[in-house]
BAGU-481765 format. One record per residue (C-alpha): residue number from 1; residue in three letters; chain; x, y, z. Coordinates in steps of 0.25 Angstrom, whole numbers, plus 5000, padded with zeros to 4 digits. Layout:
<sites>
+-----+------+-------+------+------+------+
:  nr : rest : kette :   px :   py :   pz :
+-----+------+-------+------+------+------+
: NUM :  ALA :     A :    X :    Y :    Z :
...
+-----+------+-------+------+------+------+
</sites>
This chain:
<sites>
+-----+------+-------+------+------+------+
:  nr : rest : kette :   px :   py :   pz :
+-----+------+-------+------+------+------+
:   1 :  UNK :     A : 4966 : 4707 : 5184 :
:   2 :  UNK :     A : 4971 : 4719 : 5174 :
:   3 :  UNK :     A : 4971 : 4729 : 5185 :
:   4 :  UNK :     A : 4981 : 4718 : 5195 :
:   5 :  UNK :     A : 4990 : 4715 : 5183 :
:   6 :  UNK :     A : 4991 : 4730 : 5179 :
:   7 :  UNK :     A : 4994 : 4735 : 5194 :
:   8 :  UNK :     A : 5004 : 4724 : 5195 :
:   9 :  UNK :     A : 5010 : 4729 : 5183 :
:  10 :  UNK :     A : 5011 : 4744 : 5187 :
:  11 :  UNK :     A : 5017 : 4740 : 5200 :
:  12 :  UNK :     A : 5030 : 4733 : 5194 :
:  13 :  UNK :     A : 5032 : 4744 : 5185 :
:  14 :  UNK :     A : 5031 : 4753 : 5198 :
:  15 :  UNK :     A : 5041 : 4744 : 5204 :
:  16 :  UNK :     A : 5051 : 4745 : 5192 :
:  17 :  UNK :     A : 5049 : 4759 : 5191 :
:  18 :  UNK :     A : 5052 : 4762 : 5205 :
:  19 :  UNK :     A : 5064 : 4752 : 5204 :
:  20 :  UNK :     A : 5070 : 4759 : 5190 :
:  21 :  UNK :     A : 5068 : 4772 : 5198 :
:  22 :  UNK :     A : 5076 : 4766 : 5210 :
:  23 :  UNK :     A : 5086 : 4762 : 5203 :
:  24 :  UNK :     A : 5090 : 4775 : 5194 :
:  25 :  UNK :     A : 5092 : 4780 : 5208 :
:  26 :  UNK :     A : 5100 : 4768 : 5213 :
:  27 :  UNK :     A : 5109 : 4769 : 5200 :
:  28 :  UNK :     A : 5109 : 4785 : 5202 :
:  29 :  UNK :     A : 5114 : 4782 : 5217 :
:  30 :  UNK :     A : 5123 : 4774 : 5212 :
:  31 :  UNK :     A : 5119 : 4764 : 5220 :
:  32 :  UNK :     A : 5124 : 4750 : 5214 :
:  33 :  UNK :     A : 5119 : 4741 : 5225 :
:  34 :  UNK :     A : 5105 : 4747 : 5224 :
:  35 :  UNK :     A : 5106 : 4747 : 5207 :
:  36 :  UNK :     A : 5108 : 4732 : 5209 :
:  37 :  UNK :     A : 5098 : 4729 : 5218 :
:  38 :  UNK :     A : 5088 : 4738 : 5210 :
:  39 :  UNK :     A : 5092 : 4732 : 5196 :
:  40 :  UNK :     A : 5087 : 4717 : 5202 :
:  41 :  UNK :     A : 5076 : 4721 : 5207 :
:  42 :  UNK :     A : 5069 : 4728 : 5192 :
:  43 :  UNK :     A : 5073 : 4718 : 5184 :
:  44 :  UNK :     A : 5061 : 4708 : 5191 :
:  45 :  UNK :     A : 5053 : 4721 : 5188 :
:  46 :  UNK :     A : 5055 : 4719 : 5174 :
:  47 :  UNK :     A : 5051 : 4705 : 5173 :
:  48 :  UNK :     A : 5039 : 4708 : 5181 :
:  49 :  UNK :     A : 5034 : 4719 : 5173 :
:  50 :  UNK :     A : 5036 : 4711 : 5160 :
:  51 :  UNK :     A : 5032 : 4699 : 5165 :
:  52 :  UNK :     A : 5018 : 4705 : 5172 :
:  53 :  UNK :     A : 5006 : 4700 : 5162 :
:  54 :  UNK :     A : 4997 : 4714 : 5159 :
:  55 :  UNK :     A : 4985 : 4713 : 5157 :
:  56 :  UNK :     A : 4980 : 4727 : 5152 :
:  57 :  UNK :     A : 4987 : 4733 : 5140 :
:  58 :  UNK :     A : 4992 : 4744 : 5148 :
:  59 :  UNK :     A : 4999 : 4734 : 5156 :
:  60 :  UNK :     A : 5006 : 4729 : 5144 :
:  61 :  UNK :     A : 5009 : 4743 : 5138 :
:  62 :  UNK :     A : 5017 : 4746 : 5153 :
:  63 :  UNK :     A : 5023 : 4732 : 5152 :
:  64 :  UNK :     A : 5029 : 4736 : 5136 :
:  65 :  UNK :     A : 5031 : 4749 : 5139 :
:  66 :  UNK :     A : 5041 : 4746 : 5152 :
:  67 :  UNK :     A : 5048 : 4736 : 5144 :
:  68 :  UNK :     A : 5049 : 4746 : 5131 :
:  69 :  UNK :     A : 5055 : 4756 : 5143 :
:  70 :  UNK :     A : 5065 : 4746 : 5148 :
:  71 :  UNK :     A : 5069 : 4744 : 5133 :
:  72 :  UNK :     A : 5069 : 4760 : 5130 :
:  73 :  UNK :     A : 5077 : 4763 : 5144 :
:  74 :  UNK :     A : 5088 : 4751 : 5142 :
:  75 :  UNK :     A : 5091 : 4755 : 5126 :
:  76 :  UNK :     A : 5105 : 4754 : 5130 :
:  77 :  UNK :     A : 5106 : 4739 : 5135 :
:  78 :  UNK :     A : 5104 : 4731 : 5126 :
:  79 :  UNK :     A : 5102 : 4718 : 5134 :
:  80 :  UNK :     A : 5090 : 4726 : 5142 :
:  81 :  UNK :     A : 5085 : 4729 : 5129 :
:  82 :  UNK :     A : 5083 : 4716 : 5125 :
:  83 :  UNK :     A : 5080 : 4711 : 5140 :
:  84 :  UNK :     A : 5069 : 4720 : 5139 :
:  85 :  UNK :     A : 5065 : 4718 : 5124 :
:  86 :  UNK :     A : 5064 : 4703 : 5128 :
:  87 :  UNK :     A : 5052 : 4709 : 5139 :
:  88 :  UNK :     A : 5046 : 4716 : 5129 :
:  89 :  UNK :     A : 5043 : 4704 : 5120 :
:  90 :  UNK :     A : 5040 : 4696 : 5131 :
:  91 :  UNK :     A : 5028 : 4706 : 5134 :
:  92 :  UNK :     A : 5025 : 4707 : 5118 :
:  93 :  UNK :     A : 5023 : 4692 : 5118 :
:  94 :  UNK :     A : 5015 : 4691 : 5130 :
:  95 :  UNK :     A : 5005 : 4702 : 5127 :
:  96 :  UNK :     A : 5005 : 4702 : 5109 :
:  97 :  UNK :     A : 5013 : 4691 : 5103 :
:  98 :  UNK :     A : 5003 : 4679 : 5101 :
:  99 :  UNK :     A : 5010 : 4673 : 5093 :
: 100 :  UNK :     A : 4998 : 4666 : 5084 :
: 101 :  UNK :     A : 4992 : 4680 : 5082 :
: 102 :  UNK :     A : 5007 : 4682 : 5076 :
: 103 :  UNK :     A : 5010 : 4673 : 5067 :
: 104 :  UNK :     A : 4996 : 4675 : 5062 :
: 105 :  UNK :     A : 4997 : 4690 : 5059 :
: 106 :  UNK :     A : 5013 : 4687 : 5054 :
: 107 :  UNK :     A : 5009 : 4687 : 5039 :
: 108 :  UNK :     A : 5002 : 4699 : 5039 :
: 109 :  UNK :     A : 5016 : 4706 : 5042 :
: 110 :  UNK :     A : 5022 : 4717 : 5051 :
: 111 :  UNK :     A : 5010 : 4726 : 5052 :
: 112 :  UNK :     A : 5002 : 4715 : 5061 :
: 113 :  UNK :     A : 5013 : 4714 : 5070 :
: 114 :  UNK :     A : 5010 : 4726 : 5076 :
: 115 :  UNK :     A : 4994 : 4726 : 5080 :
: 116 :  UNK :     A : 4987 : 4739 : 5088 :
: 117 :  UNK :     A : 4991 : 4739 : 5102 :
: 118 :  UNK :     A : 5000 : 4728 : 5101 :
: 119 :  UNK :     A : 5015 : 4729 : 5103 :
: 120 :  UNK :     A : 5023 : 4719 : 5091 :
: 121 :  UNK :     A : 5024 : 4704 : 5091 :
: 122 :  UNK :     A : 5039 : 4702 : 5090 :
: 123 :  UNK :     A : 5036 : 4686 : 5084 :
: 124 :  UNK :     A : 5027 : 4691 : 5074 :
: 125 :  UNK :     A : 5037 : 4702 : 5069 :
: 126 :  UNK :     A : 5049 : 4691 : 5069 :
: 127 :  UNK :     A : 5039 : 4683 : 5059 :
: 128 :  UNK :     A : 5040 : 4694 : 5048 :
: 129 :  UNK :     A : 5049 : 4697 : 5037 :
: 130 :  UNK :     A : 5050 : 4712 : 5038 :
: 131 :  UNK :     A : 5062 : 4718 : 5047 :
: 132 :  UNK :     A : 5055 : 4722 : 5058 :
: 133 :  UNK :     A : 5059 : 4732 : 5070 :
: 134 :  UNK :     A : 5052 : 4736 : 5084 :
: 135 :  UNK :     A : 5058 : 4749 : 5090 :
: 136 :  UNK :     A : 5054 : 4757 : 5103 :
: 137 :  UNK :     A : 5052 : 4771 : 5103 :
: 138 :  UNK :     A : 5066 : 4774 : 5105 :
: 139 :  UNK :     A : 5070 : 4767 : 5090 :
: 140 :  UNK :     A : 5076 : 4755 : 5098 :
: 141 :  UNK :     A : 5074 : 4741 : 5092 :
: 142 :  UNK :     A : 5063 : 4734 : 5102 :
: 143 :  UNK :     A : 5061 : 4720 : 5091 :
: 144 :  UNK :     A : 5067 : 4717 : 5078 :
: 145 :  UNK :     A : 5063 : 4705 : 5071 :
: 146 :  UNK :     A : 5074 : 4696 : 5063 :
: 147 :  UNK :     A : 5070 : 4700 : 5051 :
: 148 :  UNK :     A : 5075 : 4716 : 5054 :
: 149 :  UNK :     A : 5087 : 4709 : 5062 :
: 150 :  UNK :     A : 5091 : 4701 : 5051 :
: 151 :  UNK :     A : 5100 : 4712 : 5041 :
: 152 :  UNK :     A : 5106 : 4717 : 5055 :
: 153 :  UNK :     A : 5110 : 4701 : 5057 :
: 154 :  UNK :     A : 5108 : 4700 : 5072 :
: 155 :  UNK :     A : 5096 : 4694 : 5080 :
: 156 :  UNK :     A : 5084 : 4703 : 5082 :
: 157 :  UNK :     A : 5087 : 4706 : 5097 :
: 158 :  UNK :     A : 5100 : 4711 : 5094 :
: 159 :  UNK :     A : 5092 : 4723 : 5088 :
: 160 :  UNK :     A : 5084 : 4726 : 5101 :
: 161 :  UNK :     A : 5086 : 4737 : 5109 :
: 162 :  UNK :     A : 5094 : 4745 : 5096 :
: 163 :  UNK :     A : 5090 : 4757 : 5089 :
: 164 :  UNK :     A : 5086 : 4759 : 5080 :
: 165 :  UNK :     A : 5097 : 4767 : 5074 :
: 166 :  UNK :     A : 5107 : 4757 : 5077 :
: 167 :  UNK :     A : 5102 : 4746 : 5068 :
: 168 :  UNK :     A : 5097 : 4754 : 5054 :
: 169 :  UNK :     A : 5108 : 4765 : 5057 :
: 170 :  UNK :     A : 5107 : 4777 : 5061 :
: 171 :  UNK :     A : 5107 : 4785 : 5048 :
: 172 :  UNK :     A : 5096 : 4777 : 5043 :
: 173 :  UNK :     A : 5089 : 4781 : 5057 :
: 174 :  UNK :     A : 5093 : 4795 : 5056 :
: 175 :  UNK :     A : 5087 : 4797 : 5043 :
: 176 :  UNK :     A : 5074 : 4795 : 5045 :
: 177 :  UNK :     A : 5070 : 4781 : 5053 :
: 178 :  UNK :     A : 5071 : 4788 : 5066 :
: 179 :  UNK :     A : 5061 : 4799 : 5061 :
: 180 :  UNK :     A : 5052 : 4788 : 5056 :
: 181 :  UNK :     A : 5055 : 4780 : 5069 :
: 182 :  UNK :     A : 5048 : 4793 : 5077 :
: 183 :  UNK :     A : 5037 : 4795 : 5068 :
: 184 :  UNK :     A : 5034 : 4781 : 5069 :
: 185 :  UNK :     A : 5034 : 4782 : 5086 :
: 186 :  UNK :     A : 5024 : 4793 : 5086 :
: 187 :  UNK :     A : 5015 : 4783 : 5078 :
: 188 :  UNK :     A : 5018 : 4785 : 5063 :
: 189 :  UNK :     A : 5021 : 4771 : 5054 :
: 190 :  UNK :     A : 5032 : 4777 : 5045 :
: 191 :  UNK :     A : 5041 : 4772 : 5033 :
: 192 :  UNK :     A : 5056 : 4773 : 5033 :
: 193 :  UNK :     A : 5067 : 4771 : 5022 :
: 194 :  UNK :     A : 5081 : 4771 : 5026 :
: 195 :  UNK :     A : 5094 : 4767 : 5018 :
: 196 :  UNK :     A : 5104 : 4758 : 5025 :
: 197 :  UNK :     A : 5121 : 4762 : 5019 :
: 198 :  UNK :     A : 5125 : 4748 : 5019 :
: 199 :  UNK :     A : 5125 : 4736 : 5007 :
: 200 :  UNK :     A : 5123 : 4748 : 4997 :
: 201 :  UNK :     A : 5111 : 4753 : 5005 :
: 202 :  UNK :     A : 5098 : 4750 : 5009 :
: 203 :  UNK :     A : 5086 : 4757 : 5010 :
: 204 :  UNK :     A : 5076 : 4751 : 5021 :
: 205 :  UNK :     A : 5062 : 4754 : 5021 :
: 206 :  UNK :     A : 5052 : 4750 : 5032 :
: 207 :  UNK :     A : 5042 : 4756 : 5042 :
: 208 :  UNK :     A : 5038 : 4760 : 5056 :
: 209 :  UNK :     A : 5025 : 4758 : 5062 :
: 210 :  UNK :     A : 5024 : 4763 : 5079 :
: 211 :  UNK :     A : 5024 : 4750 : 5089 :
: 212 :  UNK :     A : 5010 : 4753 : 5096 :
: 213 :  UNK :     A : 5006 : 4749 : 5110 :
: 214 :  UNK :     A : 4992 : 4749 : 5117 :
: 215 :  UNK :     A : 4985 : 4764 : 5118 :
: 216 :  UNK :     A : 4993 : 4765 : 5105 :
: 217 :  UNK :     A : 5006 : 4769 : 5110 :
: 218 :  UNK :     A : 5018 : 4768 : 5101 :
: 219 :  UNK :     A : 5028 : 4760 : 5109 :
: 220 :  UNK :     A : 5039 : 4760 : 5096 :
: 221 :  UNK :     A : 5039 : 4755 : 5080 :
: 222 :  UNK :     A : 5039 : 4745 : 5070 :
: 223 :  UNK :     A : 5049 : 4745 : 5060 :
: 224 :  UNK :     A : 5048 : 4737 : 5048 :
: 225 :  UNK :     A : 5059 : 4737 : 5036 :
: 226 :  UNK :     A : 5051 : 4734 : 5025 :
: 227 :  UNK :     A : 5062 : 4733 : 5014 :
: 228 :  UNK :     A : 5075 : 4736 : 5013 :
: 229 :  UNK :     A : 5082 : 4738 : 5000 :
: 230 :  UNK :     A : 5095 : 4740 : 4995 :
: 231 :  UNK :     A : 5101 : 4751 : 4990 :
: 232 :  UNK :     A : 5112 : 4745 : 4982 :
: 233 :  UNK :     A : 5114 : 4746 : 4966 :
+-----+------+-------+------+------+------+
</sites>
């Protein structure tokens, strides 16, 4: 039943939170033995939450949005990062990636990768030509397919848990992707042009479009290079 699945659900976040909660005041304590004991004990929360099959969408918006939080709140670690990244498509696969519905809509291109009230399908995205990017609200890189991996030459996950900043530079950022970047998070698509000072210059040209949840939140954004030219004579 909806309501059994959904109260299950509520109470392991309870648990976590209570945990987290216990475990700020351990650490403030400085109370190591107690740290220890606390840390084995949320990890099984973890798995449990992700593993626990909702089945009402705001079941699955909780499940995402405590893993998007975990991401958010452990920037800094990498290996969480990607530890918890791995979660994230674990839920995506489980509740929106059918992979025939995928392969089918793959021609049609990156606009149909995202659908209303649906999250992304990474395998779909990794199909496509164009350099594509999944960031969080915070401009950090949740998924990058090869293809936007590809001219950093390094594998796609090494890209996970970077900002953005980090990867096109922060002048390029600066001057005017993270003003693009914001507009996009309060639900505008928007273009951006930026130039790259390397190999004689390149000028980068793409778009955003906000990452949509159920009730049409906007959990983060789509970035798509659509060209990238050089600026050499």
């Amino acid at each position: 039943m909806p309501e059994k699945a959904e109260m299950e659900l509520l109470s392991l976040l309870e648990a976590f939170d209570t945990k987290t909660a216990q475990l700020r005041r351990a650490v403030f304590l400085g109370d190591d033995a107690l740290v220890a004991i606390l840390d084995r004990e949320i990890e099984p929360l973890i798995h449990a939450i992700v593993d626990h099959r909702a089945e009402t969408s705001a079941g699955i918006r909780r499940q995402l949005g405590f893993v998007n939080t975990l991401i958010r709140e452990e920037a800094e670690d990498r290996a969480s990062v990607l530890r918890h990244a791995n979660a994230l498509s674990t839920l995506i696969d489980r509740y929106h990636a059918e992979e025939n519905g995928a392969h089918a809509s793959a021609a049609a291109g990156v606009p149909n990768a995202i659908a209303p009230g649906r999250l992304f399908s990474d395998m779909l995205l990794d199909s496509l030509s164009e350099r594509v990017a999944v960031l969080t609200c915070d401009c950090r890189v949740l998924y990058a397919n090869r293809a936007y991996a590809k001219p950093f030459r390094c594998k796609p996950v090494e890209l996970v848990g970077c900002h953005i900043a980090e990867i096109v530079g922060e002048e390029c950022f600066e001057s005017g992707l993270r003003d693009d970047l914001a507009l996009c998070f309060r639900g505008e698509e928007r273009c951006f042009c930026y130039t790259v000072s390397k190999n004689g210059g390149l000028l980068v040209i793409g778009r955003t479009t906000p990452l949509r949840g159920e009730g049409d939140g906007i959990l983060g954004a789509l970035l798509v290079v659509n060209e990238t030219r050089s600026l050499a004579s």
